[in-house]
Structures are given as C-alpha cells and as structure tokens.
HTML snippet that shows the backbone in 3Dmol.js (N, CA, C, O; Angstrom):
<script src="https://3Dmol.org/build/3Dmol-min.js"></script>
<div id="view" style="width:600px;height:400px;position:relative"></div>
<script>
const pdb = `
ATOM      1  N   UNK A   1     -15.935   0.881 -25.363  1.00  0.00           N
ATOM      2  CA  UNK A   1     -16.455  -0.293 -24.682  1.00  0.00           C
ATOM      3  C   UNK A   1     -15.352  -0.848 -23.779  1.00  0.00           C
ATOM      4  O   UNK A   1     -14.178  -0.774 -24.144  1.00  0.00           O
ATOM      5  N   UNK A   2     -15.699  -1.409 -22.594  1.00  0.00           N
ATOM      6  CA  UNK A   2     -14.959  -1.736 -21.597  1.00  0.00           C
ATOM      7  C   UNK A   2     -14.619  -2.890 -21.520  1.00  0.00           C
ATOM      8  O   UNK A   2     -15.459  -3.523 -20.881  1.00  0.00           O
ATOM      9  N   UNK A   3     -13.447  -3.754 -21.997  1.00  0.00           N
ATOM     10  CA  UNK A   3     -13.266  -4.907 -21.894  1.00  0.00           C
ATOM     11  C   UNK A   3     -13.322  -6.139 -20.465  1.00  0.00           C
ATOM     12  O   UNK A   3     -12.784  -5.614 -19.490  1.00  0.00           O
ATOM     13  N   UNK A   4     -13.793  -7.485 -20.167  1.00  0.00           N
ATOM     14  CA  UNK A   4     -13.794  -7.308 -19.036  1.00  0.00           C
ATOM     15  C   UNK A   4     -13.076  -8.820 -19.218  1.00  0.00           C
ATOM     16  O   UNK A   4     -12.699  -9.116 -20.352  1.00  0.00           O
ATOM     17  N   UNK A   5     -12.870  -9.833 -18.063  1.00  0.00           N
ATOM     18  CA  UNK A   5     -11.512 -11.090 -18.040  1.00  0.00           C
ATOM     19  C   UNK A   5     -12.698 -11.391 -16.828  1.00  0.00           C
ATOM     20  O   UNK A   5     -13.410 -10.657 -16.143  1.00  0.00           O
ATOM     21  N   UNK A   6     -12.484 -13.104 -16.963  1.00  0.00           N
ATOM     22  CA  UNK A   6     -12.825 -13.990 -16.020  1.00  0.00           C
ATOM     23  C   UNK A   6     -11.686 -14.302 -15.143  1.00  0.00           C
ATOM     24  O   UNK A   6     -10.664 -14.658 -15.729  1.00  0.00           O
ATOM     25  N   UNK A   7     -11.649 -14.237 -13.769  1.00  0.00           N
ATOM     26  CA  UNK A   7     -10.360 -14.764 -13.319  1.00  0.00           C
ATOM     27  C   UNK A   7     -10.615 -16.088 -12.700  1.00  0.00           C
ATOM     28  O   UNK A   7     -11.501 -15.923 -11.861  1.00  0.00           O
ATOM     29  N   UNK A   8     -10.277 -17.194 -12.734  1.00  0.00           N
ATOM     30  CA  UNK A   8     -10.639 -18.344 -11.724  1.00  0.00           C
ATOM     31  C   UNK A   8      -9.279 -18.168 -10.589  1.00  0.00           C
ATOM     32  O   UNK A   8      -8.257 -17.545 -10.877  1.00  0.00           O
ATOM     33  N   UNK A   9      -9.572 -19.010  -8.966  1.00  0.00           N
ATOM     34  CA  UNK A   9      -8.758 -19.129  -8.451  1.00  0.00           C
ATOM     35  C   UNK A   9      -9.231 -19.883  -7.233  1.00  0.00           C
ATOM     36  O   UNK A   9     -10.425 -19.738  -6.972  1.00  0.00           O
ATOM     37  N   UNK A  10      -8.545 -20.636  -6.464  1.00  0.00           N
ATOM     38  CA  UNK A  10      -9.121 -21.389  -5.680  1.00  0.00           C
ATOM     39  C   UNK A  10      -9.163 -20.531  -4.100  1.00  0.00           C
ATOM     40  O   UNK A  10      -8.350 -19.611  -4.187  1.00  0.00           O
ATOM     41  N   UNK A  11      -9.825 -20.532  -2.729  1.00  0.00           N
ATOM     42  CA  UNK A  11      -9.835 -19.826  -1.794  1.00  0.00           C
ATOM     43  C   UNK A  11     -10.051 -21.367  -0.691  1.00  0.00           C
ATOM     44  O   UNK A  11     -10.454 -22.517  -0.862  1.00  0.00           O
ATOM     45  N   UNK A  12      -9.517 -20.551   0.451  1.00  0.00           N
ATOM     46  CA  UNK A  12      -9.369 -21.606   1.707  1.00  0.00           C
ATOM     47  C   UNK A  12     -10.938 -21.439   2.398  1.00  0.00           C
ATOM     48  O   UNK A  12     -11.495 -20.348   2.518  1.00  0.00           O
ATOM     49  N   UNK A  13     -11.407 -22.478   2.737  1.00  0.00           N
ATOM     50  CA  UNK A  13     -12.755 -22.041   3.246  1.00  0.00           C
ATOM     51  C   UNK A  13     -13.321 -20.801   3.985  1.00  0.00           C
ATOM     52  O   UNK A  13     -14.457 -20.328   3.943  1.00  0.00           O
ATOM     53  N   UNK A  14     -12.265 -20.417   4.650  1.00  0.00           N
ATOM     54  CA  UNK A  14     -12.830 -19.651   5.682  1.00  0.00           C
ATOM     55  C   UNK A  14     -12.867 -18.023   4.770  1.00  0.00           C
ATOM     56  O   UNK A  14     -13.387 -16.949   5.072  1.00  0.00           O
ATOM     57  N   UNK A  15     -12.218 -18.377   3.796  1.00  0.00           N
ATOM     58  CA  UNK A  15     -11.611 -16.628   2.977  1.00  0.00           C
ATOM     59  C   UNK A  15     -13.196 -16.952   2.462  1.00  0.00           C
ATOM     60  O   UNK A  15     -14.012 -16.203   3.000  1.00  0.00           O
ATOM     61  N   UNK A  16     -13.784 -17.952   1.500  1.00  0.00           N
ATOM     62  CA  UNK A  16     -14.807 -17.838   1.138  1.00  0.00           C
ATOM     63  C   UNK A  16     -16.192 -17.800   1.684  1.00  0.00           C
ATOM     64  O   UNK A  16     -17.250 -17.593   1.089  1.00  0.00           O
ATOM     65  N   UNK A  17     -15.994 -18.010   2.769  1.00  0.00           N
ATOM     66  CA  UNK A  17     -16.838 -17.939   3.691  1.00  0.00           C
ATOM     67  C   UNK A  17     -17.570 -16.125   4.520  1.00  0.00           C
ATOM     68  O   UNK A  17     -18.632 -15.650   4.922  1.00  0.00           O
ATOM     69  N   UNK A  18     -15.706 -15.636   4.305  1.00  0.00           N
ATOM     70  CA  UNK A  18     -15.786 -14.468   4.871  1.00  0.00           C
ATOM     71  C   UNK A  18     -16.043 -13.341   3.263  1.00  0.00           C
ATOM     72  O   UNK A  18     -16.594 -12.245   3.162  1.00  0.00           O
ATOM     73  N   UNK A  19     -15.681 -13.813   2.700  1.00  0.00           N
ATOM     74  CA  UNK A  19     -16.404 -12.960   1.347  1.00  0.00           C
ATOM     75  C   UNK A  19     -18.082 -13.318   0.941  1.00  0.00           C
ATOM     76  O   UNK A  19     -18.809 -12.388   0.592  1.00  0.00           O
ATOM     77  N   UNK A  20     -18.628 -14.765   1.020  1.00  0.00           N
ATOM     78  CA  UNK A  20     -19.769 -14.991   1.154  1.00  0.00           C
ATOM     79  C   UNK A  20     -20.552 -13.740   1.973  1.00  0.00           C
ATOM     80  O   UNK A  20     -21.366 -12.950   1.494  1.00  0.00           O
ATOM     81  N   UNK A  21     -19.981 -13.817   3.554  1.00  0.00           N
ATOM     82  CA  UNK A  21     -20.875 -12.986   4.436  1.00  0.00           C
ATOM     83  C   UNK A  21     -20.821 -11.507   3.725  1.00  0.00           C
ATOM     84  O   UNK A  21     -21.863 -10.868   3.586  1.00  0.00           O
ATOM     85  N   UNK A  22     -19.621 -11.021   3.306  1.00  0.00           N
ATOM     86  CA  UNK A  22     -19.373  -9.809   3.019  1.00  0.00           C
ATOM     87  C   UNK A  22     -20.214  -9.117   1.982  1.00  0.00           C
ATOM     88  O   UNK A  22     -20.472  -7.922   1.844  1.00  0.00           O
ATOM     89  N   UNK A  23     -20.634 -10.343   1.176  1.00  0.00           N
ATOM     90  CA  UNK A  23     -21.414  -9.721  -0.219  1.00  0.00           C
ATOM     91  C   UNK A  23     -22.600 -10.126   0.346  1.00  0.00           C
ATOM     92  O   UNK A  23     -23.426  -9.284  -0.007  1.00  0.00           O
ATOM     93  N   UNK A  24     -23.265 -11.159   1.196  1.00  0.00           N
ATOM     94  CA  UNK A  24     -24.839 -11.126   1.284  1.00  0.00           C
ATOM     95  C   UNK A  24     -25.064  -9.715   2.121  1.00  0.00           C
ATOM     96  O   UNK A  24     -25.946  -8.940   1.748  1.00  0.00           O
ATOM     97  N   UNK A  25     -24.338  -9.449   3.121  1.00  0.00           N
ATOM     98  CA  UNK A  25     -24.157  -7.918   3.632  1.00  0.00           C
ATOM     99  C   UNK A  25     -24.673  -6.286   2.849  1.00  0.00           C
ATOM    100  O   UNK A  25     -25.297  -5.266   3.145  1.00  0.00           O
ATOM    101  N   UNK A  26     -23.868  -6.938   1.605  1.00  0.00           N
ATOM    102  CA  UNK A  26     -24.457  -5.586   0.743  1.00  0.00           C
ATOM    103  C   UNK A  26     -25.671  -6.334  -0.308  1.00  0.00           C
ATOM    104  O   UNK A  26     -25.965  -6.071  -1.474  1.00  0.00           O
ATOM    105  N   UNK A  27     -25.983  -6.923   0.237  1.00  0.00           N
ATOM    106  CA  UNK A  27     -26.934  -7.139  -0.737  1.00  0.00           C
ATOM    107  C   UNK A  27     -26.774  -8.075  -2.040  1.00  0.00           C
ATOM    108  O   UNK A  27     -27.730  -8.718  -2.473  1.00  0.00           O
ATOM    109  N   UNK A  28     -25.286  -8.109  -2.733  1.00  0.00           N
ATOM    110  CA  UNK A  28     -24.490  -8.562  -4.039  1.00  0.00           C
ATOM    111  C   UNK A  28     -24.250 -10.091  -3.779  1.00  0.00           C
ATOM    112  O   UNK A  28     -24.538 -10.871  -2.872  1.00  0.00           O
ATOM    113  N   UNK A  29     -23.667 -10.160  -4.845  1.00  0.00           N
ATOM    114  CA  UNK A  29     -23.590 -12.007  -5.064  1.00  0.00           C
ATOM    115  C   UNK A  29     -21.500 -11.611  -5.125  1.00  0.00           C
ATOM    116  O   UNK A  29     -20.810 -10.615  -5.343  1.00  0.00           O
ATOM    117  N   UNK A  30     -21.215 -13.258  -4.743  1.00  0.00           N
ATOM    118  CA  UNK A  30     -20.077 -13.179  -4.411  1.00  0.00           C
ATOM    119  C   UNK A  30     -19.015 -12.815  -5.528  1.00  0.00           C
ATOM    120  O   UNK A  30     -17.855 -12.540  -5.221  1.00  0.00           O
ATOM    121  N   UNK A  31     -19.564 -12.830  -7.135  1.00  0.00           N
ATOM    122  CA  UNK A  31     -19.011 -12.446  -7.895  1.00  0.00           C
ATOM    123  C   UNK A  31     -18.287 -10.562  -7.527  1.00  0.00           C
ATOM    124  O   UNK A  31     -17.181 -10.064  -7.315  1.00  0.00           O
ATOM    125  N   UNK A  32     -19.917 -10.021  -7.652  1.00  0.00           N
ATOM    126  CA  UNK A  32     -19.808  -8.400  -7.383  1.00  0.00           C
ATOM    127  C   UNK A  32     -18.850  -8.502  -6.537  1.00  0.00           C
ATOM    128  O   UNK A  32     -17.816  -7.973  -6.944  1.00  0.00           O
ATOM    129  N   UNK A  33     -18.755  -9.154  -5.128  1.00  0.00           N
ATOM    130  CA  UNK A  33     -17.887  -8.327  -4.182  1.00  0.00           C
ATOM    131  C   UNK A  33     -16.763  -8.765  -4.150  1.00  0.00           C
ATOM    132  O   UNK A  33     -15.918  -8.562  -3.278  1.00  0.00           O
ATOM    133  N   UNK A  34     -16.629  -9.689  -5.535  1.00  0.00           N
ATOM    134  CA  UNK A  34     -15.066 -10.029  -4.850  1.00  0.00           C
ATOM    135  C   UNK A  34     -14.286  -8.568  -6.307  1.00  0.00           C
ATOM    136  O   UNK A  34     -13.216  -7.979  -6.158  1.00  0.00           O
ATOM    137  N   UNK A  35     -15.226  -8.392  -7.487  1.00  0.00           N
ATOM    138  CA  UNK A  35     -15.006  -8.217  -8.848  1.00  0.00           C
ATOM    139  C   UNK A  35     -14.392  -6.316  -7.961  1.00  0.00           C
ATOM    140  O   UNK A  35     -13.374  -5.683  -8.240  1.00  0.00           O
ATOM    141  N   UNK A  36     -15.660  -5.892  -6.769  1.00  0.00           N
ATOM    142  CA  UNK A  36     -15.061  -4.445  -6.277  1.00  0.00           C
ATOM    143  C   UNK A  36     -14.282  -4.746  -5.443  1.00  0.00           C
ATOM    144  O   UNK A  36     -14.115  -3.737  -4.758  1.00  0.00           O
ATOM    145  N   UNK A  37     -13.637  -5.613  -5.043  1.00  0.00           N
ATOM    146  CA  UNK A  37     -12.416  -5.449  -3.674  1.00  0.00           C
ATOM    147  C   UNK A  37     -10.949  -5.185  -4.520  1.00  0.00           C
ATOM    148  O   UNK A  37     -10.010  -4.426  -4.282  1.00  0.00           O
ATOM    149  N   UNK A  38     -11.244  -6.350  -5.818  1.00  0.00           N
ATOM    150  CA  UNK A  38     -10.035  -6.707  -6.506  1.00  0.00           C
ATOM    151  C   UNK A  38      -9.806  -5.142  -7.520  1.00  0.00           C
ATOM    152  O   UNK A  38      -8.700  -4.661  -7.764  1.00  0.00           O
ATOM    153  N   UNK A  39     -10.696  -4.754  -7.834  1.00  0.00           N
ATOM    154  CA  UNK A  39     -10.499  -3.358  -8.361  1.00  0.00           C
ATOM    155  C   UNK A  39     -10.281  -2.325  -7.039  1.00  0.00           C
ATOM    156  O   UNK A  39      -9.415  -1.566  -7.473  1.00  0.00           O
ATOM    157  N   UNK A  40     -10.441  -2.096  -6.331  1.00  0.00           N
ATOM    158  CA  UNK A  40     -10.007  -0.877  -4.989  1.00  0.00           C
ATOM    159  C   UNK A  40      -8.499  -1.702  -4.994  1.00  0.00           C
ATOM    160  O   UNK A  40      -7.555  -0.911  -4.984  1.00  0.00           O
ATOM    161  N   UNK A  41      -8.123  -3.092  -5.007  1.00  0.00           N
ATOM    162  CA  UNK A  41      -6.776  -3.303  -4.760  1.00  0.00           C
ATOM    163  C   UNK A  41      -5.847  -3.059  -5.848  1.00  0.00           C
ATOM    164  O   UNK A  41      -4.684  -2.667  -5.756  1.00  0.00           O
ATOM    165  N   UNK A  42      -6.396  -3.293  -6.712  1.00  0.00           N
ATOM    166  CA  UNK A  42      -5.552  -2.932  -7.731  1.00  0.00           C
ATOM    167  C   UNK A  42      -5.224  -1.520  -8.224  1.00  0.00           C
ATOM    168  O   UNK A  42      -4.250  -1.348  -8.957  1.00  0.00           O
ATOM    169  N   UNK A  43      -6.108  -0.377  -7.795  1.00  0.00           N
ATOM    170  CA  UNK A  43      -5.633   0.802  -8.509  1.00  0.00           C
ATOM    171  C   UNK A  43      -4.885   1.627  -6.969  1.00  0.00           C
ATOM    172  O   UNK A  43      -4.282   2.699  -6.990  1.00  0.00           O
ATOM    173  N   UNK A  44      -5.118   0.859  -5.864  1.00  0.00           N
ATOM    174  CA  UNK A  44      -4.265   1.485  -4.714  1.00  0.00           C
ATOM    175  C   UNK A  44      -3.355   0.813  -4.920  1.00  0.00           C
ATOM    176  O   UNK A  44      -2.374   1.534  -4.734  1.00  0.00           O
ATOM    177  N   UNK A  45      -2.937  -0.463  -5.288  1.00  0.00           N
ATOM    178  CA  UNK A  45      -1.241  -1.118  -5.552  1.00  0.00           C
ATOM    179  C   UNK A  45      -0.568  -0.343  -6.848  1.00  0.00           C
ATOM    180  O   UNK A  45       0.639  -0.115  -6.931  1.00  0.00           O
ATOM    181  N   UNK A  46      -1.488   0.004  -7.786  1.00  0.00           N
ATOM    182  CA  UNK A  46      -0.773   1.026  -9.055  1.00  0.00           C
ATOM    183  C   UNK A  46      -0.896   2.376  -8.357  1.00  0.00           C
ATOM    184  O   UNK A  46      -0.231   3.200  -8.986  1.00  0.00           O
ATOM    185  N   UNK A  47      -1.499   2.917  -7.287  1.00  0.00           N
ATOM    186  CA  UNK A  47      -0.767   4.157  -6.631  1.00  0.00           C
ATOM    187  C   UNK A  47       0.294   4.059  -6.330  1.00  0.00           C
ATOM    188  O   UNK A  47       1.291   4.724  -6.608  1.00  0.00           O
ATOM    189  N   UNK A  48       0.105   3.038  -5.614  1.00  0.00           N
ATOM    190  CA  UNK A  48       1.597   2.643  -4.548  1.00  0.00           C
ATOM    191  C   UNK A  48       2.822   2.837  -5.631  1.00  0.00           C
ATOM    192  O   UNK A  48       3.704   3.665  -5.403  1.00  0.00           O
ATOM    193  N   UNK A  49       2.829   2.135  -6.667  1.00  0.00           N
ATOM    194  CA  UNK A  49       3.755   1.760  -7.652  1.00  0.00           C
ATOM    195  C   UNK A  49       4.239   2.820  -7.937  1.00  0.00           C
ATOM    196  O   UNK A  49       5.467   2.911  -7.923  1.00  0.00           O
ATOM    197  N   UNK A  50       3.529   3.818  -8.245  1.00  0.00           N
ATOM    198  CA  UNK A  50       3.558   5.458  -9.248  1.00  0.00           C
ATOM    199  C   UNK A  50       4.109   5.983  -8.318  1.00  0.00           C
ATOM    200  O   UNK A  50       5.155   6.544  -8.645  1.00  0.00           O
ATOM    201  N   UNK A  51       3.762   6.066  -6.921  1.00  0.00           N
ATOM    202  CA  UNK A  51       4.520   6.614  -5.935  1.00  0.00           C
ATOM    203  C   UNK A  51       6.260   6.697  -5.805  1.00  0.00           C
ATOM    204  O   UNK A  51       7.073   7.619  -5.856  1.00  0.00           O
ATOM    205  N   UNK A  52       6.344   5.223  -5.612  1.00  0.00           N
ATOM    206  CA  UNK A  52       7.427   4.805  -5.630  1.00  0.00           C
ATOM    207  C   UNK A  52       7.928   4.861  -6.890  1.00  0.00           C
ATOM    208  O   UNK A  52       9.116   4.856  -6.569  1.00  0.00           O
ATOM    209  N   UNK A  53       7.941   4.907  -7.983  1.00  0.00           N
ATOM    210  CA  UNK A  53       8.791   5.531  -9.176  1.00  0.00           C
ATOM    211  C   UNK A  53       9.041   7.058  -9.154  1.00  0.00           C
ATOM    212  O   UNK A  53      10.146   7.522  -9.439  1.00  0.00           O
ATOM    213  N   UNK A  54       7.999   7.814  -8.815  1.00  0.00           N
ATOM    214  CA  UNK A  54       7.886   9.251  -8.635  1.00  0.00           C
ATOM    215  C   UNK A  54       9.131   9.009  -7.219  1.00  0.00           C
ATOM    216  O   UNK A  54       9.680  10.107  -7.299  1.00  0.00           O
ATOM    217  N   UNK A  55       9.657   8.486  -6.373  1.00  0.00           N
ATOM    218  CA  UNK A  55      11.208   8.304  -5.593  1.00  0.00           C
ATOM    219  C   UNK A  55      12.293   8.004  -6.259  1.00  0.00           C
ATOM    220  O   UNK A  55      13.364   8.588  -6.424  1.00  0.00           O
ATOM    221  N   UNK A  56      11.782   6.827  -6.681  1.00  0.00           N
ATOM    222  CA  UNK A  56      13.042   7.251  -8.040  1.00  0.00           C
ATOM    223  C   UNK A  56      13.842   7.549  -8.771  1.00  0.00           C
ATOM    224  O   UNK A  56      15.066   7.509  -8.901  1.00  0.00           O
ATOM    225  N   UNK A  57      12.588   8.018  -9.489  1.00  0.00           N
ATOM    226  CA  UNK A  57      12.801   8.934 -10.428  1.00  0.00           C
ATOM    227  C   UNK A  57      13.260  10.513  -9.680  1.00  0.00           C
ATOM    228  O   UNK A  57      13.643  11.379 -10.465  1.00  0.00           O
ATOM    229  N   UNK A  58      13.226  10.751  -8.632  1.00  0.00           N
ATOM    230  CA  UNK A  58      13.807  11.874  -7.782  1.00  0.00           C
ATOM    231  C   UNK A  58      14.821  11.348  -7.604  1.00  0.00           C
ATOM    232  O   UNK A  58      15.667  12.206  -7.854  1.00  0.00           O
ATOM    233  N   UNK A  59      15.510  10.063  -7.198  1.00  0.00           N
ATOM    234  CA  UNK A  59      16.980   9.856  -6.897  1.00  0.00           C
ATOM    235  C   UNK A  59      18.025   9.986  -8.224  1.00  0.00           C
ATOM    236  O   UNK A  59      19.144  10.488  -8.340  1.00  0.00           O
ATOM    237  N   UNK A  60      17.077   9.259  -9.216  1.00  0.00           N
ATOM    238  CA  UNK A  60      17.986   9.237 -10.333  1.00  0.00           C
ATOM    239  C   UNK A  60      18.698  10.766 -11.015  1.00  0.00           C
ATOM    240  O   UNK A  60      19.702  11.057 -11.666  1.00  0.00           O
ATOM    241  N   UNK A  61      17.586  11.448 -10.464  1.00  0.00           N
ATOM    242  CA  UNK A  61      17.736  12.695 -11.095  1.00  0.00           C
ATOM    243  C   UNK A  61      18.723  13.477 -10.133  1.00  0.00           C
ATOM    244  O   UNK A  61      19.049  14.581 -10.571  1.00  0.00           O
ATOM    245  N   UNK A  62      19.234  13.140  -8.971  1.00  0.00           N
ATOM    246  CA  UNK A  62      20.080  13.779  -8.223  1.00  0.00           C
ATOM    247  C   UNK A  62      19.437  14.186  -7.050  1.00  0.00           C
ATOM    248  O   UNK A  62      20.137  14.432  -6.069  1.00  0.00           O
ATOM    249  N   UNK A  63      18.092  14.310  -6.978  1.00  0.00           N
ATOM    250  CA  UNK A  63      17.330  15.079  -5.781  1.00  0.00           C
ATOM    251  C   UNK A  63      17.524  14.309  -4.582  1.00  0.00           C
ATOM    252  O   UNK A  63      16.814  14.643  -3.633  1.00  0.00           O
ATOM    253  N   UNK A  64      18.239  13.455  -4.426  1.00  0.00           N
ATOM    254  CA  UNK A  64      17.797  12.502  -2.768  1.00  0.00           C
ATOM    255  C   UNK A  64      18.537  13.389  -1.655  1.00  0.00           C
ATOM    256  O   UNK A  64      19.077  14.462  -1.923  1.00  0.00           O
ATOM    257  N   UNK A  65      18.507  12.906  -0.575  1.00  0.00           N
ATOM    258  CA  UNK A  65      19.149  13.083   0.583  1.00  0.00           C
ATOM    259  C   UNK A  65      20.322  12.065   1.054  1.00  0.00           C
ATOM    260  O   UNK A  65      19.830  11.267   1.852  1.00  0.00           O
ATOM    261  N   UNK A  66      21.536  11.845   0.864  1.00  0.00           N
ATOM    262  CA  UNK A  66      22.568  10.973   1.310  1.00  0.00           C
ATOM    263  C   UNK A  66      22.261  10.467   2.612  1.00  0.00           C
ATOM    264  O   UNK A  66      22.237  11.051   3.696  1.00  0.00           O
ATOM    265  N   UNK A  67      21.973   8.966   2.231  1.00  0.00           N
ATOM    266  CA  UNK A  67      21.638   8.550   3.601  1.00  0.00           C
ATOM    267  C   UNK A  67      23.022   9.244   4.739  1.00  0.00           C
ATOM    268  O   UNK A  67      22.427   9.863   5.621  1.00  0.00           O
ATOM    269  N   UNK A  68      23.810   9.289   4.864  1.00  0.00           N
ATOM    270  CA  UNK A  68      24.618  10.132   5.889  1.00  0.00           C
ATOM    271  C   UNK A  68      24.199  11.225   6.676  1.00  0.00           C
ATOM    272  O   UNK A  68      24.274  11.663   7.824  1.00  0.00           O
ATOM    273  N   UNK A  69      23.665  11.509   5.426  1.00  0.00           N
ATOM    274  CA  UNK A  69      23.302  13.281   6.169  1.00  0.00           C
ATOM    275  C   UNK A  69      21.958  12.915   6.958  1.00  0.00           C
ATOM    276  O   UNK A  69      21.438  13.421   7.953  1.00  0.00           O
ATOM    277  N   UNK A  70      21.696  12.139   6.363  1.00  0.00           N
ATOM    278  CA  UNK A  70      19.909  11.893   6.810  1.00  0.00           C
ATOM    279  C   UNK A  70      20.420  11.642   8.275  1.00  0.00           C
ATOM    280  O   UNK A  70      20.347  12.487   9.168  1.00  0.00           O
ATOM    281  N   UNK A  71      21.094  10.027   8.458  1.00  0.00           N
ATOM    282  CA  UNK A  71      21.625   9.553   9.595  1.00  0.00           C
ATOM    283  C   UNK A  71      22.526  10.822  10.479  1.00  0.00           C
ATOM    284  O   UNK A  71      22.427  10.737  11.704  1.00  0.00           O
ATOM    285  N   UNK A  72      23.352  11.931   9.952  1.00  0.00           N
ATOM    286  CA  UNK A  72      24.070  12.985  10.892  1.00  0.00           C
ATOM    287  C   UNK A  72      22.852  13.768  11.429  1.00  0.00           C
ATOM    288  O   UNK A  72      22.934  14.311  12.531  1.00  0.00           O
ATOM    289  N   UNK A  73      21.937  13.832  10.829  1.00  0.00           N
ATOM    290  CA  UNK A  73      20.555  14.668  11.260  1.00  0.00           C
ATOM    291  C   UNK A  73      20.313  14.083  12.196  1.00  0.00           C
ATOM    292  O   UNK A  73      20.778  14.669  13.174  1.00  0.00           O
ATOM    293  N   UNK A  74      19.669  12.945  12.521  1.00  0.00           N
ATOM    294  CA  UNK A  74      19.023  12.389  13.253  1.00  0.00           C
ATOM    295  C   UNK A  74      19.389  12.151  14.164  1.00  0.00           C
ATOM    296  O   UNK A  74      18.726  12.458  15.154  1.00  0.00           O
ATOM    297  N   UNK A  75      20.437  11.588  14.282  1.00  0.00           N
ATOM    298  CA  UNK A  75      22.140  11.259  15.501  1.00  0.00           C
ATOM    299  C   UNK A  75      21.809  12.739  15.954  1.00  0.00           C
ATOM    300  O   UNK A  75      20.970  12.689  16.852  1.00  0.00           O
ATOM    301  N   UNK A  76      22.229  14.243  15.603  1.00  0.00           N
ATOM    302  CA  UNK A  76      21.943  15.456  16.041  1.00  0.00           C
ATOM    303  C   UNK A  76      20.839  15.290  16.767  1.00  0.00           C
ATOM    304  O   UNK A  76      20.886  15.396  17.992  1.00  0.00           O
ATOM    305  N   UNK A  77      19.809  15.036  16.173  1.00  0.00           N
ATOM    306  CA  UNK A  77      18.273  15.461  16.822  1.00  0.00           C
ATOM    307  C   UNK A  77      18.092  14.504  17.949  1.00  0.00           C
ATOM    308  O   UNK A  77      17.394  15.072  18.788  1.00  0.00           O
ATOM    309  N   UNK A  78      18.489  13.000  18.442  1.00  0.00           N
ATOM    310  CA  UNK A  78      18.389  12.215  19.428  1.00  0.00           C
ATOM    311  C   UNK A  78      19.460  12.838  20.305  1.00  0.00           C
ATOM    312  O   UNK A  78      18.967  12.779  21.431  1.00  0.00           O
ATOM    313  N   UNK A  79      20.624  13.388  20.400  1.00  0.00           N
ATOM    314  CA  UNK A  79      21.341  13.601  21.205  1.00  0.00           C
ATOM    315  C   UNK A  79      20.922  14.861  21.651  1.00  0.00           C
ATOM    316  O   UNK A  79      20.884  14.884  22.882  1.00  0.00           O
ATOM    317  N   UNK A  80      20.609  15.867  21.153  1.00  0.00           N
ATOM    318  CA  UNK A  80      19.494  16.775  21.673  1.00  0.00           C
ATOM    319  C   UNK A  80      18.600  16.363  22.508  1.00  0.00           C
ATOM    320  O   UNK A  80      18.768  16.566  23.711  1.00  0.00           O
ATOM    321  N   UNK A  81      17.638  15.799  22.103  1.00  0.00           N
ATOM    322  CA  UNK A  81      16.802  15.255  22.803  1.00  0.00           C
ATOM    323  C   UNK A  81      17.092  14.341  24.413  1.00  0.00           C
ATOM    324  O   UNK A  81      16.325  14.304  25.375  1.00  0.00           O
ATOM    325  N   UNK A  82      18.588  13.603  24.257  1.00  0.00           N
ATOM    326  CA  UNK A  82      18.733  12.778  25.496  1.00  0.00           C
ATOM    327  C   UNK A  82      19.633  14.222  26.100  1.00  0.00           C
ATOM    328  O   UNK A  82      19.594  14.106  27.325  1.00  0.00           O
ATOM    329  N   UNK A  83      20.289  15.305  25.800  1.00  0.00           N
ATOM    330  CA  UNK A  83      20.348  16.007  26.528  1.00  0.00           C
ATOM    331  C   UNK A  83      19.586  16.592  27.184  1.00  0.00           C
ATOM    332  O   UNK A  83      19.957  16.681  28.354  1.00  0.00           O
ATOM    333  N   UNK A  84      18.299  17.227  26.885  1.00  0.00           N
ATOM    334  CA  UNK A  84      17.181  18.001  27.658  1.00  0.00           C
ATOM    335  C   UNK A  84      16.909  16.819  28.777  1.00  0.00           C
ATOM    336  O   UNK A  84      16.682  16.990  29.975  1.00  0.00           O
ATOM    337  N   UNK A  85      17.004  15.459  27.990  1.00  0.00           N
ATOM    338  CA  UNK A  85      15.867  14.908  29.072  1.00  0.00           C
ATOM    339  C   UNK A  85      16.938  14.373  30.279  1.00  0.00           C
ATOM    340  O   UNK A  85      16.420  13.776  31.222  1.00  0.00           O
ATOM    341  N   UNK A  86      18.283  14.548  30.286  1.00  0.00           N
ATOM    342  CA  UNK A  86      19.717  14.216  31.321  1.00  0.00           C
ATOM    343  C   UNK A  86      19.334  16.168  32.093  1.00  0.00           C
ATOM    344  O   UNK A  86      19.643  16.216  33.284  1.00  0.00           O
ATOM    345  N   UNK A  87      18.918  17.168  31.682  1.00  0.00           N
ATOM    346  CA  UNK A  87      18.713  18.057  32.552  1.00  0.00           C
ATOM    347  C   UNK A  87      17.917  18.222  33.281  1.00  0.00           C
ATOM    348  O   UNK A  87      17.960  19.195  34.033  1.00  0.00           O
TER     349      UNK A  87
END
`;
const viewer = $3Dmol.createViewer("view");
viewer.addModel(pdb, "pdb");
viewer.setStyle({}, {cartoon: {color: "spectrum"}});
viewer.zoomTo();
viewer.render();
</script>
C-alpha cells in the first residue's frame, strides 16, 4: 500500500491562477495537477542528485580529469582554432 502526505503551502496569485488554468485544461482539479507536477519534479531533482554523486563518486575514486589538463586541452584547441582562422 502506498502511503500518501498532505502538503499545505501558500502561492502568489498569479502561480495559482496559472495552475488553476493548467488543471481545468486537462480536465483535473487543482489538487491532481499540482499532486503530478510535484512528482515529475521530484524524481527529475533525485535524477539530478544520483547523477551528480555518480561524479563524485568518480572523483573520489581517482577517475577525474585535473582541471589543468582539462584547461591545457582547451588553451590547445582555441589556439588552433585562432590559428586557422589568422590564415
């Protein structure tokens, strides 16, 4: 069984206004559409999160790139580049 939480919170007119339109749109009451926005935000901000530990957890472990080298790369690859375009 799926547990579920009431959230209260207050909104500036115009946010409720623009979620009003959004849910008579699909048909739903302003509960539904605010109950699916806040779930699509929340499991793309716990992507985000997992992402960014999965970096990490690659630095901690030794795998990164020294910002130096990153920066000697790039310094290489722009001065390349302003050479072709000085010929």
């Amino acid at each position: 069984m799926s547990k579920s939480a009431v959230i209260t919170t207050r909104l500036d007119g115009e946010t409720a206004d623009l979620i009003d339109q959004a849910a008579a749109r699909h048909g739903q009451s302003r509960s539904w559409f605010v109950s699916r926005v806040l779930a699509q935000a929340a499991k793309r901000e716990a992507e985000f999160l997992a992402y960014i530990q999965e970096g990490i957890d690659e630095l901690d472990r030794g795998e990164g790139i020294p910002h130096e080298v990153v920066m000697a790369e790039l310094d290489a690859m722009i001065a390349k580049h302003e050479a072709r375009c000085r010929d």
